[in-house]
gemmi code that builds the backbone of each chain (N, CA, C; Angstrom):
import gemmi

chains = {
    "A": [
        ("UNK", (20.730, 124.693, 248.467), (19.729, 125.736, 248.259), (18.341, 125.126, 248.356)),
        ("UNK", (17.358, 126.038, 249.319), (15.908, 125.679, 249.147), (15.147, 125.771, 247.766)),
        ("UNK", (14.574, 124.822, 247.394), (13.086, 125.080, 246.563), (12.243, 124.692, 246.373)),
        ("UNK", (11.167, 124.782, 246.023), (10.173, 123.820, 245.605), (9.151, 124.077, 244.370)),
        ("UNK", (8.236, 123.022, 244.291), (7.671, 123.167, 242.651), (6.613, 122.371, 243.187)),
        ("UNK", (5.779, 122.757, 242.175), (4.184, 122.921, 242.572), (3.953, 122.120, 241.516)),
        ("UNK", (3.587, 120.661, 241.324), (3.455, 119.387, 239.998), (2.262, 120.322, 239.049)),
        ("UNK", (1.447, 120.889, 239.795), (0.088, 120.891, 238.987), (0.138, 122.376, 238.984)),
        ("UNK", (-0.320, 123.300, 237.662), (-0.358, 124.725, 237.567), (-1.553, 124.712, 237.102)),
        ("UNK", (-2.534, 123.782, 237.247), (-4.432, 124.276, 236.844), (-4.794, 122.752, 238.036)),
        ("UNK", (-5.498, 122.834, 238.511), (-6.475, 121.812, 239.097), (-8.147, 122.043, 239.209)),
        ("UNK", (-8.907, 121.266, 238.518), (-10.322, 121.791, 238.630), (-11.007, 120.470, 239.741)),
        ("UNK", (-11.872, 120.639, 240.320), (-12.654, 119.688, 241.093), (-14.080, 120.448, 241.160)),
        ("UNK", (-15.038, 119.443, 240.910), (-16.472, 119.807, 241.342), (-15.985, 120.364, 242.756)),
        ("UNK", (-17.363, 121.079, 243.328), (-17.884, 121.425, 244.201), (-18.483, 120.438, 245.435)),
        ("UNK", (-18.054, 120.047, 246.547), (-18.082, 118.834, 247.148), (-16.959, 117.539, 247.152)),
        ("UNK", (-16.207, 117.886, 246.532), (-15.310, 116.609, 246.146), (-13.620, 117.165, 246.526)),
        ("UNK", (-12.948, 116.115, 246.782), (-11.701, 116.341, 247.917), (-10.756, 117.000, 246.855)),
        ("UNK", (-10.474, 118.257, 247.493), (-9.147, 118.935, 246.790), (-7.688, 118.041, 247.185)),
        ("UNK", (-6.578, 118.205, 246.520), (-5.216, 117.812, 246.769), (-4.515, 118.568, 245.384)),
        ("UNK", (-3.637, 119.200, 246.320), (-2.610, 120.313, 245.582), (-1.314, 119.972, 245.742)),
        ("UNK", (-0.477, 119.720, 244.692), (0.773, 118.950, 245.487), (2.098, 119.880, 245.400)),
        ("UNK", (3.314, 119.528, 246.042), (4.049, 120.385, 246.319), (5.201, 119.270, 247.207)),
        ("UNK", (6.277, 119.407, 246.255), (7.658, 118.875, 246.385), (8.787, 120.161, 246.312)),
        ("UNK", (9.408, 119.548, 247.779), (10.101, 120.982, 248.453), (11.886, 120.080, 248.085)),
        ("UNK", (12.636, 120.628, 248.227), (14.324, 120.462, 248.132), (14.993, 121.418, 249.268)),
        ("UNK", (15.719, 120.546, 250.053), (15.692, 121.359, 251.633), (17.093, 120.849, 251.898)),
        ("UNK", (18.213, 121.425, 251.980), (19.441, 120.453, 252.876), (19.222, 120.778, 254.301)),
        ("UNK", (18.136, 120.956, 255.147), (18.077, 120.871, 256.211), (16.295, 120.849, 256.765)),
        ("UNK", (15.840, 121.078, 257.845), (14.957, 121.055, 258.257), (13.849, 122.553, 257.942)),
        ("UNK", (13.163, 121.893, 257.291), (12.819, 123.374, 256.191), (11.930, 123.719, 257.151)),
        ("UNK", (10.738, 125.021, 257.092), (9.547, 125.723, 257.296), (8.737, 125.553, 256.383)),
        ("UNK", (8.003, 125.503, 256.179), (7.126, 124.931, 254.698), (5.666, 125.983, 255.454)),
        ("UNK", (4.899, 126.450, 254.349), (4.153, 127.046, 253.843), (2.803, 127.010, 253.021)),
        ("UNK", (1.545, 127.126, 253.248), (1.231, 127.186, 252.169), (0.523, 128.676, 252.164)),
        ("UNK", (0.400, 129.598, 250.819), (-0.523, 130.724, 251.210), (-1.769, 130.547, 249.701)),
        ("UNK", (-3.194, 131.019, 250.194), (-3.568, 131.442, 249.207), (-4.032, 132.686, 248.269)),
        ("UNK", (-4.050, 132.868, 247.372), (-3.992, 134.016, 247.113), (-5.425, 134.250, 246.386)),
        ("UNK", (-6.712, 134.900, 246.508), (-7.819, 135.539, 245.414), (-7.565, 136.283, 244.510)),
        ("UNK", (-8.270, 136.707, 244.145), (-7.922, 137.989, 242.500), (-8.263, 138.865, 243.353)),
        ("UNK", (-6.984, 139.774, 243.321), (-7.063, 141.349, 243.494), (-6.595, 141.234, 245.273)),
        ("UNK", (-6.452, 139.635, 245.595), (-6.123, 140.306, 247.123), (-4.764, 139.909, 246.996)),
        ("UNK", (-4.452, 140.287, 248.455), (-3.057, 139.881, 248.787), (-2.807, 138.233, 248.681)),
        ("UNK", (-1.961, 137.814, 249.538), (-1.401, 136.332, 250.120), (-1.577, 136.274, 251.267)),
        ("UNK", (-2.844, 135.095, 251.626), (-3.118, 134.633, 253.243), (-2.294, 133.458, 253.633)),
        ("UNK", (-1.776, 133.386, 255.011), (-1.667, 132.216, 255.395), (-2.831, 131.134, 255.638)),
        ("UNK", (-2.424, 129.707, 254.878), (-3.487, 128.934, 255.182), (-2.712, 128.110, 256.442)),
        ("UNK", (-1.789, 127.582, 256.287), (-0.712, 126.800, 257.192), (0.483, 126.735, 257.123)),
        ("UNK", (0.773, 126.577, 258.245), (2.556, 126.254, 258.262), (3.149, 124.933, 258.664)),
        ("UNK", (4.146, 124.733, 258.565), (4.969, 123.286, 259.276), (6.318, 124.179, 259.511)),
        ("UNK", (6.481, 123.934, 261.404), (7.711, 124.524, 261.364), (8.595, 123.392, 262.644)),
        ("UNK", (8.317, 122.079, 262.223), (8.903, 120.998, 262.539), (8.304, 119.921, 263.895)),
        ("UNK", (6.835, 120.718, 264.000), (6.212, 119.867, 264.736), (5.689, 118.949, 264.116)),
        ("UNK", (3.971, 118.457, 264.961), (3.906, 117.631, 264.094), (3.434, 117.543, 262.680)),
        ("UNK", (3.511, 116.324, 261.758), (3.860, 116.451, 260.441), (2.245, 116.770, 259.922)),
        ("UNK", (1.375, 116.611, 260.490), (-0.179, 116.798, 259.748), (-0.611, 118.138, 260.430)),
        ("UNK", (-0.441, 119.153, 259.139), (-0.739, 120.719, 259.755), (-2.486, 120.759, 259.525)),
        ("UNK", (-3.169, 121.342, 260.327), (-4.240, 121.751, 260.012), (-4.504, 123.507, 259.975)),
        ("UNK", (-5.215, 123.622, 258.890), (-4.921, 125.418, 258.604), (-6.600, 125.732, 259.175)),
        ("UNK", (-6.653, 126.682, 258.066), (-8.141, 127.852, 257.870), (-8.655, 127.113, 256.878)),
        ("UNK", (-10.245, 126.994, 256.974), (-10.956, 126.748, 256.151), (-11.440, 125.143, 255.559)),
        ("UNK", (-10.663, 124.134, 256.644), (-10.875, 122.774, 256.541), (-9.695, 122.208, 255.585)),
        ("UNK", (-8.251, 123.188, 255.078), (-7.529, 122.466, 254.639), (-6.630, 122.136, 256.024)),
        ("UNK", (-5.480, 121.132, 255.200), (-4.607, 120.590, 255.842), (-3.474, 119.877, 255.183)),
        ("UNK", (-2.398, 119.697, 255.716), (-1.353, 119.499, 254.467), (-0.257, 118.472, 255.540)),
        ("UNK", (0.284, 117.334, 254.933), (1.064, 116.241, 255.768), (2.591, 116.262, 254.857)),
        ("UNK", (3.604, 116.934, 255.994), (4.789, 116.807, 255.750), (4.951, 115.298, 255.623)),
        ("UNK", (5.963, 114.863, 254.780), (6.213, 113.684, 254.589), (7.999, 113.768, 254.298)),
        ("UNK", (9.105, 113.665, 255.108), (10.199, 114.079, 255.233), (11.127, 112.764, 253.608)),
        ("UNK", (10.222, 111.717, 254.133), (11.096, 110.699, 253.027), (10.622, 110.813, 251.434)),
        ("UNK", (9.266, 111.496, 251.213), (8.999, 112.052, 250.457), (8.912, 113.592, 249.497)),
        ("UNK", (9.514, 113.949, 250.242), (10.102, 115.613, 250.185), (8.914, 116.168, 249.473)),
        ("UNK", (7.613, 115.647, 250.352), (6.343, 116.165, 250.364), (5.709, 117.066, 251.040)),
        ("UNK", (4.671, 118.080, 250.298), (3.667, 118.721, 251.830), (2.253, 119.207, 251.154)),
        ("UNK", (1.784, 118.441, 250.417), (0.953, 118.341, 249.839), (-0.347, 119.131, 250.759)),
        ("UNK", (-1.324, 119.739, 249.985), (-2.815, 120.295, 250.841), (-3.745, 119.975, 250.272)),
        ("UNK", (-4.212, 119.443, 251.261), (-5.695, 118.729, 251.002), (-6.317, 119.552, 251.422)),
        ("UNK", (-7.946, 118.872, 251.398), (-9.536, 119.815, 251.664), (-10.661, 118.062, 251.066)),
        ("UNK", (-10.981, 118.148, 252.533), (-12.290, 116.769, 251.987), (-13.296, 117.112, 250.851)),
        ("UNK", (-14.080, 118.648, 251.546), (-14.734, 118.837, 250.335), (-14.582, 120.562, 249.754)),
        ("UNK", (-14.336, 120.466, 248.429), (-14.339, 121.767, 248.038), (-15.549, 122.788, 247.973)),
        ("UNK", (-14.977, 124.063, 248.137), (-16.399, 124.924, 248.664), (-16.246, 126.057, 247.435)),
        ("UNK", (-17.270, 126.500, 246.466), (-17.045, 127.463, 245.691), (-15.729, 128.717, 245.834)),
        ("UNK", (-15.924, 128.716, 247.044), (-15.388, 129.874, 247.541), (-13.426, 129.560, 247.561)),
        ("UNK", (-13.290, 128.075, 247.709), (-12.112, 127.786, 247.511), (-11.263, 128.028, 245.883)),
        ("UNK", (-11.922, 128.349, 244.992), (-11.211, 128.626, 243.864), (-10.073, 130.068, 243.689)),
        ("UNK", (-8.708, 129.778, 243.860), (-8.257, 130.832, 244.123), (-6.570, 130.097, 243.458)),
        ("UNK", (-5.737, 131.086, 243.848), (-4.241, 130.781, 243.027), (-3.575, 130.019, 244.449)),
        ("UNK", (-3.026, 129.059, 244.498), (-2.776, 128.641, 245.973), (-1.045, 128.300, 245.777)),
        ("UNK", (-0.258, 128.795, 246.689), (1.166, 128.676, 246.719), (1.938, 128.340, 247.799)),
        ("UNK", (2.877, 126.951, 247.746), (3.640, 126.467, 248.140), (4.677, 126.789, 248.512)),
        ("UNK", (5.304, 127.285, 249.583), (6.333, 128.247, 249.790), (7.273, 127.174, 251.074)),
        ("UNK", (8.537, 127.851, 250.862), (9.370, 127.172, 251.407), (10.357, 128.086, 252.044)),
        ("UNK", (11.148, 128.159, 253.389), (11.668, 129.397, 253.712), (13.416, 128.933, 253.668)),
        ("UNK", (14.197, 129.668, 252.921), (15.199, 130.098, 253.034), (16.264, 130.032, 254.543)),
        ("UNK", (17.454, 129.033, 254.488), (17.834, 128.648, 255.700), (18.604, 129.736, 256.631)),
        ("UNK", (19.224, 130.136, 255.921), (20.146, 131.681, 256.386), (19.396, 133.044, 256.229)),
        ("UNK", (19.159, 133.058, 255.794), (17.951, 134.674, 255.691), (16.597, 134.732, 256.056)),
        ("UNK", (15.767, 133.444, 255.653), (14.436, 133.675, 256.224), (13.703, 134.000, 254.905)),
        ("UNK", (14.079, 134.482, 253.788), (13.491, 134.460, 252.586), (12.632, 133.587, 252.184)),
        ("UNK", (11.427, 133.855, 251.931), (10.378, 132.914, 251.443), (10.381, 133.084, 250.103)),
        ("UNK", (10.417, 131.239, 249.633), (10.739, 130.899, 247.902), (9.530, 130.116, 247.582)),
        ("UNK", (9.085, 130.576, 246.754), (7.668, 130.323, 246.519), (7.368, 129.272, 245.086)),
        ("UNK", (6.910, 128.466, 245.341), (6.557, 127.398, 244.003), (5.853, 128.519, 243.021)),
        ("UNK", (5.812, 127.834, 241.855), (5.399, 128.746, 240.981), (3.137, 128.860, 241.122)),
        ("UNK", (2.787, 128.236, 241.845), (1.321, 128.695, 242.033), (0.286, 127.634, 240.961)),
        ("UNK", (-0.130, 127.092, 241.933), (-1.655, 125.933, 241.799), (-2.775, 126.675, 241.317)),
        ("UNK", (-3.710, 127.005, 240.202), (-4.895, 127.726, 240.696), (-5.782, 126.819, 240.565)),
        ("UNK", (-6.387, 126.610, 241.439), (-7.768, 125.989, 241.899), (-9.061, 126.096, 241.346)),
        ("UNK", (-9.838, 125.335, 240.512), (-10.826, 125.959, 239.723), (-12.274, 125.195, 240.665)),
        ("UNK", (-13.167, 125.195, 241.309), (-14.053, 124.762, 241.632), (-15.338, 124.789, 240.650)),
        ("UNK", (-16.111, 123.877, 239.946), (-17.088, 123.556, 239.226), (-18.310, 123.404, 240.237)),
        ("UNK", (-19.813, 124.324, 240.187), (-20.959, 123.700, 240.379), (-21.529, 122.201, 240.121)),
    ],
    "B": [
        ("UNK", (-9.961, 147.132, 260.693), (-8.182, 147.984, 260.261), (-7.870, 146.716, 259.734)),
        ("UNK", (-7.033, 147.653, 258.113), (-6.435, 146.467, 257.441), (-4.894, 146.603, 258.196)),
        ("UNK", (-4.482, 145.154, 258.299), (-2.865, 145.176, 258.896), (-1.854, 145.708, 258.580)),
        ("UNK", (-1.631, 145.202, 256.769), (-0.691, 146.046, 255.919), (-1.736, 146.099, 254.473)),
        ("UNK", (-1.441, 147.703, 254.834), (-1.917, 148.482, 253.769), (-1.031, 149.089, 252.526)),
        ("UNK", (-0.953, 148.849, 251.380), (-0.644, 149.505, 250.458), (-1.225, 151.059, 249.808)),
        ("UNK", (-1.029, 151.419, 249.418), (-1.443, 152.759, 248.259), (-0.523, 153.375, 247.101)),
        ("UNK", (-0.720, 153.785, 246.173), (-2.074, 153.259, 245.844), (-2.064, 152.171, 245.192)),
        ("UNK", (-3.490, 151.685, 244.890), (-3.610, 150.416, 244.521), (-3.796, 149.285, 243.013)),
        ("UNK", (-4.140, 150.796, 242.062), (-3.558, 150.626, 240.981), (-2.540, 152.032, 240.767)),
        ("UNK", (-1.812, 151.512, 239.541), (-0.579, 152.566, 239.040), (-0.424, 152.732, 237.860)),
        ("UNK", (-0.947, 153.613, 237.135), (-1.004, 153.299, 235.401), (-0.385, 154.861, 235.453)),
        ("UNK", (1.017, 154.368, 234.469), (2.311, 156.009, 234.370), (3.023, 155.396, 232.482)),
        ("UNK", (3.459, 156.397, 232.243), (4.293, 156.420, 231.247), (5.640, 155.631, 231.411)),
        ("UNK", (6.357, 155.369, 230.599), (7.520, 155.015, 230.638), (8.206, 156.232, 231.138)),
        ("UNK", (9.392, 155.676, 231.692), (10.548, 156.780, 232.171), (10.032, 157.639, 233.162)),
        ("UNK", (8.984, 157.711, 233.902), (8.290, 158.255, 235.104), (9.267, 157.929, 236.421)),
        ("UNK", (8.988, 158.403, 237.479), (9.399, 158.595, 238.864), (8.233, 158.170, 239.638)),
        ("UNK", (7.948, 156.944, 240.388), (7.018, 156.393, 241.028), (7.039, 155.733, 242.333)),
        ("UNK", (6.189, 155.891, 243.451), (6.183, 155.540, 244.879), (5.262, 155.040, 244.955)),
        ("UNK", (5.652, 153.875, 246.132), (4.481, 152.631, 246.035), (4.472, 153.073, 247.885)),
        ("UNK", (3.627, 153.206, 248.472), (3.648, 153.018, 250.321), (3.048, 152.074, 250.751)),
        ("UNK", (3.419, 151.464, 252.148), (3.369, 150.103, 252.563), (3.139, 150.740, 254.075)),
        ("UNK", (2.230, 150.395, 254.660), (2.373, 150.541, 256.096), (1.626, 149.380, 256.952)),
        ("UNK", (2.527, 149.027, 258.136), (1.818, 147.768, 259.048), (1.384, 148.629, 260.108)),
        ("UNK", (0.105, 147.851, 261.017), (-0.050, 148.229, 262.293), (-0.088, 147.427, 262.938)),
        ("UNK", (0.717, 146.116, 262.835), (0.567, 144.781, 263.354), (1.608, 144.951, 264.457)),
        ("UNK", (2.650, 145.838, 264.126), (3.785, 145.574, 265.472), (4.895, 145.037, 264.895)),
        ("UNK", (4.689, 144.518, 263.703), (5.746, 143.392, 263.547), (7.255, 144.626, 263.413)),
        ("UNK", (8.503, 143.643, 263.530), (9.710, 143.926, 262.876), (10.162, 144.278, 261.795)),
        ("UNK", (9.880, 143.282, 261.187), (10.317, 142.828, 259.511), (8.844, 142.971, 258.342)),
        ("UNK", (9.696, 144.388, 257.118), (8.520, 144.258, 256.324), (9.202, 144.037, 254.783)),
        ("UNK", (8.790, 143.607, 253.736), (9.096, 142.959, 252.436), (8.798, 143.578, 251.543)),
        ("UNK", (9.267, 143.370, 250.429), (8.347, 144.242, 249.325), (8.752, 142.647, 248.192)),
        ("UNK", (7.327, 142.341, 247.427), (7.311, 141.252, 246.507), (7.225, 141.625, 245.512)),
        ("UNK", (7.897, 141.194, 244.340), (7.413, 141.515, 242.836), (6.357, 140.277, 242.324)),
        ("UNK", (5.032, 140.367, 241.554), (4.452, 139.264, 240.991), (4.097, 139.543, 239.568)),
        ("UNK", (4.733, 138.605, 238.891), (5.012, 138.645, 237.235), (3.471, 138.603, 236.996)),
        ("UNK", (3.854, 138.503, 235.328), (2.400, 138.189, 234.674), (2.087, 136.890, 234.379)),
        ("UNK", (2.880, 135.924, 235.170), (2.513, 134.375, 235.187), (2.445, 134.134, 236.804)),
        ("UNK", (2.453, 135.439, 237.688), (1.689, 135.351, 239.044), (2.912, 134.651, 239.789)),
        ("UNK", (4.147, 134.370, 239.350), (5.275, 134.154, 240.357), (5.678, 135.433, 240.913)),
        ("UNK", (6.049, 135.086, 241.971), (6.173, 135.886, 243.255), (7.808, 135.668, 243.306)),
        ("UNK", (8.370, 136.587, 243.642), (10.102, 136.920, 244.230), (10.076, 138.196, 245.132)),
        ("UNK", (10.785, 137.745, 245.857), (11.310, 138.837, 247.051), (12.436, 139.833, 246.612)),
        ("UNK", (12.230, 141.309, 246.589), (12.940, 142.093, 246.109), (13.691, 142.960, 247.452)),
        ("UNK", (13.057, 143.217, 249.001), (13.786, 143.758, 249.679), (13.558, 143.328, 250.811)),
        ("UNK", (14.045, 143.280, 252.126), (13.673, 142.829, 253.210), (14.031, 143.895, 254.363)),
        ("UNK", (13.909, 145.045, 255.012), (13.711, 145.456, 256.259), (13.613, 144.968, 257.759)),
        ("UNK", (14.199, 144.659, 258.690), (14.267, 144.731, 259.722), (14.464, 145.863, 260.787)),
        ("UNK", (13.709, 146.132, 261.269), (13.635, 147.470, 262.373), (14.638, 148.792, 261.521)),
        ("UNK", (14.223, 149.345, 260.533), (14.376, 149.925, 259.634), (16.106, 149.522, 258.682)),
        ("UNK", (16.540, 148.682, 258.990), (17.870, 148.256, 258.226), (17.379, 147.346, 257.381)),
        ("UNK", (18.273, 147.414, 256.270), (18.209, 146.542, 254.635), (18.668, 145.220, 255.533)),
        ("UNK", (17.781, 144.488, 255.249), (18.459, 143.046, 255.538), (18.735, 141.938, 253.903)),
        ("UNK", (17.599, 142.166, 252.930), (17.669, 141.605, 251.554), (17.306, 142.058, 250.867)),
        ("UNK", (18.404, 141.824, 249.990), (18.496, 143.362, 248.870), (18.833, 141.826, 247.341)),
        ("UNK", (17.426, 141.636, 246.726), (18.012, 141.057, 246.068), (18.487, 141.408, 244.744)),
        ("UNK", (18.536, 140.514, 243.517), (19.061, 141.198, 242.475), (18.207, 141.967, 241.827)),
        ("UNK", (18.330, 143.767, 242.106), (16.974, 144.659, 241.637), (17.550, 145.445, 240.978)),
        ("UNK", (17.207, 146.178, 239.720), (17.995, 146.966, 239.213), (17.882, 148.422, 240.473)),
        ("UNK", (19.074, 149.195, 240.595), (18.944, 149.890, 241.278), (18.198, 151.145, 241.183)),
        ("UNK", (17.365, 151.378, 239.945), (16.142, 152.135, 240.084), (15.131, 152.108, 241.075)),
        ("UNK", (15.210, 150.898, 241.769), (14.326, 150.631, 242.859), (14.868, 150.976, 244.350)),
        ("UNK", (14.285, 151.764, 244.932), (15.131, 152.233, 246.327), (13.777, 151.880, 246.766)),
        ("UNK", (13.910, 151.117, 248.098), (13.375, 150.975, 249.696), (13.408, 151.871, 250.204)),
        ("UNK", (12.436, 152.714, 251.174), (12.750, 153.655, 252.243), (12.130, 153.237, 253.207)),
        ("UNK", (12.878, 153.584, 254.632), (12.075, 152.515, 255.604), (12.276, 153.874, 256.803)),
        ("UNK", (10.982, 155.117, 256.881), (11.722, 155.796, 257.890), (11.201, 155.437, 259.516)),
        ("UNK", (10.330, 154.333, 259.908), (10.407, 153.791, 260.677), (9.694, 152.607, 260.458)),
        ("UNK", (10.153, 151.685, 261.473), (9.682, 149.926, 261.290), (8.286, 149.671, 260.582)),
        ("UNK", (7.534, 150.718, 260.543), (6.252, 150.651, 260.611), (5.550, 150.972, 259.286)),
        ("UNK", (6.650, 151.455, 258.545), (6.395, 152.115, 257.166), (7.864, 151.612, 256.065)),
        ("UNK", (7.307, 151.330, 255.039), (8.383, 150.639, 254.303), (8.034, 151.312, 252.277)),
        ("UNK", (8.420, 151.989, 252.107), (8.126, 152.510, 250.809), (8.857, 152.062, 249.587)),
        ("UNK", (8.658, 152.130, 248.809), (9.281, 151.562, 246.892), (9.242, 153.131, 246.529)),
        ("UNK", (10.339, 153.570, 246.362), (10.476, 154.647, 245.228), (11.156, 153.679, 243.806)),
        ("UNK", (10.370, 154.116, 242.740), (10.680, 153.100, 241.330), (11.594, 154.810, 240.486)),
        ("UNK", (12.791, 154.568, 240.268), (12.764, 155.519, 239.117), (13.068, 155.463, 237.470)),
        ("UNK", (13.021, 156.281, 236.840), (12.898, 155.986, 235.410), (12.360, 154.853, 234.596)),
        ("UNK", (10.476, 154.363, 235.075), (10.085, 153.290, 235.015), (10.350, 152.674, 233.465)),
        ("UNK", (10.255, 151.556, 233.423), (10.875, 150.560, 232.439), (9.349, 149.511, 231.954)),
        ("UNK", (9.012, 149.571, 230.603), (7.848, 148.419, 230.506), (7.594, 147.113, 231.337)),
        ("UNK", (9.156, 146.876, 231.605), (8.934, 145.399, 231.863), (9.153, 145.960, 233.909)),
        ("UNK", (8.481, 146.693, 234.660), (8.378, 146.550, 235.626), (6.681, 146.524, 235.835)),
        ("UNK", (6.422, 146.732, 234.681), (4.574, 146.003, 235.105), (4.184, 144.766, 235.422)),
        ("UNK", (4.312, 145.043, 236.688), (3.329, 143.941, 237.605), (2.765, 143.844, 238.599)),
        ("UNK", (2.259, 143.488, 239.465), (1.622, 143.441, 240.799), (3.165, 143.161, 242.161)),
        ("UNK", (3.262, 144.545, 242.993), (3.892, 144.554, 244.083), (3.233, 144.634, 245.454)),
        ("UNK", (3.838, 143.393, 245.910), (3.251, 143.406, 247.318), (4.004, 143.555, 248.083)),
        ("UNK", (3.649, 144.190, 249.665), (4.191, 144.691, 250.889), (3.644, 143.514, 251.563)),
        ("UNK", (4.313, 143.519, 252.820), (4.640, 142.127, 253.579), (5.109, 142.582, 254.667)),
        ("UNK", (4.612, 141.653, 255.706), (5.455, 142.280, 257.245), (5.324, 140.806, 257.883)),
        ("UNK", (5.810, 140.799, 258.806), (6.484, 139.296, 259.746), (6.920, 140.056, 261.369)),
        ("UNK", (6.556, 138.964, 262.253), (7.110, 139.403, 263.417), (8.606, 138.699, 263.642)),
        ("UNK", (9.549, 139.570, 264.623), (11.017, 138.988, 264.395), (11.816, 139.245, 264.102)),
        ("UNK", (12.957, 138.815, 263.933), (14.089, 138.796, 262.639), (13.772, 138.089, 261.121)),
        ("UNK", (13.955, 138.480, 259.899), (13.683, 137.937, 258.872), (14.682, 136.559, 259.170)),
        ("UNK", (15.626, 136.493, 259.523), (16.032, 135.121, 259.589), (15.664, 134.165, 260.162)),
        ("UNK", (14.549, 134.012, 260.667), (13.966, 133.020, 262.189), (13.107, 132.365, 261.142)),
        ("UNK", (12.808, 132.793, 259.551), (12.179, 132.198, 258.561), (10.622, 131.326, 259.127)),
        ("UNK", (10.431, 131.016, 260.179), (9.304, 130.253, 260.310), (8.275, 131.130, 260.876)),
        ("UNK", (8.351, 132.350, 260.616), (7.358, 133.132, 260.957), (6.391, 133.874, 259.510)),
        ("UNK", (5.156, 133.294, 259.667), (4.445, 133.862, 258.814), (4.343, 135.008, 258.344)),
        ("UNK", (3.861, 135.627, 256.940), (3.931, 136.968, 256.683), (2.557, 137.114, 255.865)),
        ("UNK", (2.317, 138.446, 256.434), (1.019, 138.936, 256.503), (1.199, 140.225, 255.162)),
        ("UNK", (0.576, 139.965, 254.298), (0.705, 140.600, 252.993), (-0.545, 141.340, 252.645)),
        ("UNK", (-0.184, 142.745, 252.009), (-1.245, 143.832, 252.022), (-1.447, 143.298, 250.218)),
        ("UNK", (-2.587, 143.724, 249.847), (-3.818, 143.749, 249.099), (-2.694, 143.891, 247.458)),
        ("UNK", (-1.391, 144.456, 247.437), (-0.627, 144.576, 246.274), (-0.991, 145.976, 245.182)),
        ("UNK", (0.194, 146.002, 244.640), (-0.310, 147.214, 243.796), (0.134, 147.030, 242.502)),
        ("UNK", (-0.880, 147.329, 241.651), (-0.933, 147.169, 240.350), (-0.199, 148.058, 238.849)),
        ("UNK", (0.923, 148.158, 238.941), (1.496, 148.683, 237.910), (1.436, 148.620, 236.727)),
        ("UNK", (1.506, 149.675, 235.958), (1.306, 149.213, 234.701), (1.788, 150.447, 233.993)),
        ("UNK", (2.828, 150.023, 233.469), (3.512, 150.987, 232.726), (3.035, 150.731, 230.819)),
        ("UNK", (2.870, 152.643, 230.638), (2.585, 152.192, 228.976), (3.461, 152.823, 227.763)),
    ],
}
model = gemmi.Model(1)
for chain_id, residues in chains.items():
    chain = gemmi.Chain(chain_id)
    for i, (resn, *xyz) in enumerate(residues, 1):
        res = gemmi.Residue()
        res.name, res.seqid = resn, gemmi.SeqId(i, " ")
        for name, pos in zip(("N", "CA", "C"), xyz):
            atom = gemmi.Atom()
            atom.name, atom.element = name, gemmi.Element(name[0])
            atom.pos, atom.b_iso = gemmi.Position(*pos), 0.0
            res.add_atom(atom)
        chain.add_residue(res)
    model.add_chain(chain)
structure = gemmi.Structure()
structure.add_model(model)
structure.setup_entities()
């Protein structure tokens, strides 16, 4: 069975300074990996995907996230954080037989002036 | 044009009420979803649609019926609402088969329940 878990459920970083959100997936096969973020009151955007190319995804908004297969990693970075990045951010992982997306339990991102 | 649209967007009803949530894409896609999100903001998948057939039906109490009368429209009828179904439901659509899993899903704005 797919899943994954999200280490950190608060992360704060000044404003300017490198985000990293982490996210350890459990896969008996060659997973799809995910990340979406979510604002208050909106839906869930895609920021990036990994769907077995190569391992350093680059998304929207200057993040980017590096599958790491021996590390059952896919961590998302951001060099520098932008006010606007403070939001609930989720790690998702897709389901091998159905396509079901299983979602870590959610990072929220706090950005400081 | 929003892609997938919900309505309405908040929902404040009594207990034991009869309630409809609507979901509509104009993206084209195949496959549309309906999400439940708790009050600790976890997210689970409650139904899945493909070109109007149930493809995932997960464990929901069966007060909750899907109606899907074409690909393009995907509805939540809730009946005899229950306290503990207050939370934020989101609609979802994907191009495809839901099983091809590596296709992104494009999620409308959610709707806010709140049963008192």
């Amino acid at each position: 069975a797919q899943s994954v878990t999200q280490l950190d459920s608060h992360v704060s970083v000044s404003e300017g300074t490198p985000v990293l959100l982490r996210c350890n997936y459990s896969s008996s096969y060659s997973p799809s990996l995910f990340w979406y973020v979510q604002h208050p009151n909106k839906g869930l955007q895609l920021l990036l995907k990994y769907t077995s190319a190569a391992t350093l995804v680059k998304g929207i908004n200057g993040f980017e996230a590096e599958f790491k297969k021996s590390e059952t990693s896919f961590h998302l970075t951001k060099p520098s954080a932008h006010m606007s990045d403070a939001a609930e951010y989720f790690c998702v992982v897709t389901s091998s037989n159905t396509g079901k997306l299983i979602f870590g339990q959610g990072t929220t991102l706090q950005v400081k002036p | 044009d929003t892609a997938v649209s919900q309505t309405p967007k908040y929902l404040v009803t009594q207990m034991g009420n009869d309630k409809s949530i609507k979901c509509e894409q104009n993206l084209g896609h195949d496959t549309m979803y309906w999400y439940k999100q708790d009050s600790k903001k976890f997210l689970k998948i409650m139904f899945s649609y493909n070109n109007k057939e149930l493809i995932i039906n997960e464990t929901v109490p069966n007060r909750f019926s899907p109606k899907s009368p074409d690909k393009a429209h995907l509805n939540l009828h809730i009946n005899s609402l229950e306290l503990g179904d207050s939370a934020v439901y989101f609609c979802a659509s994907s191009r495809g088969s839901a099983a091809r899993g590596e296709q992104p899903q494009h999620f409308g704005d959610g709707t806010r329940l709140s049963i008192l």
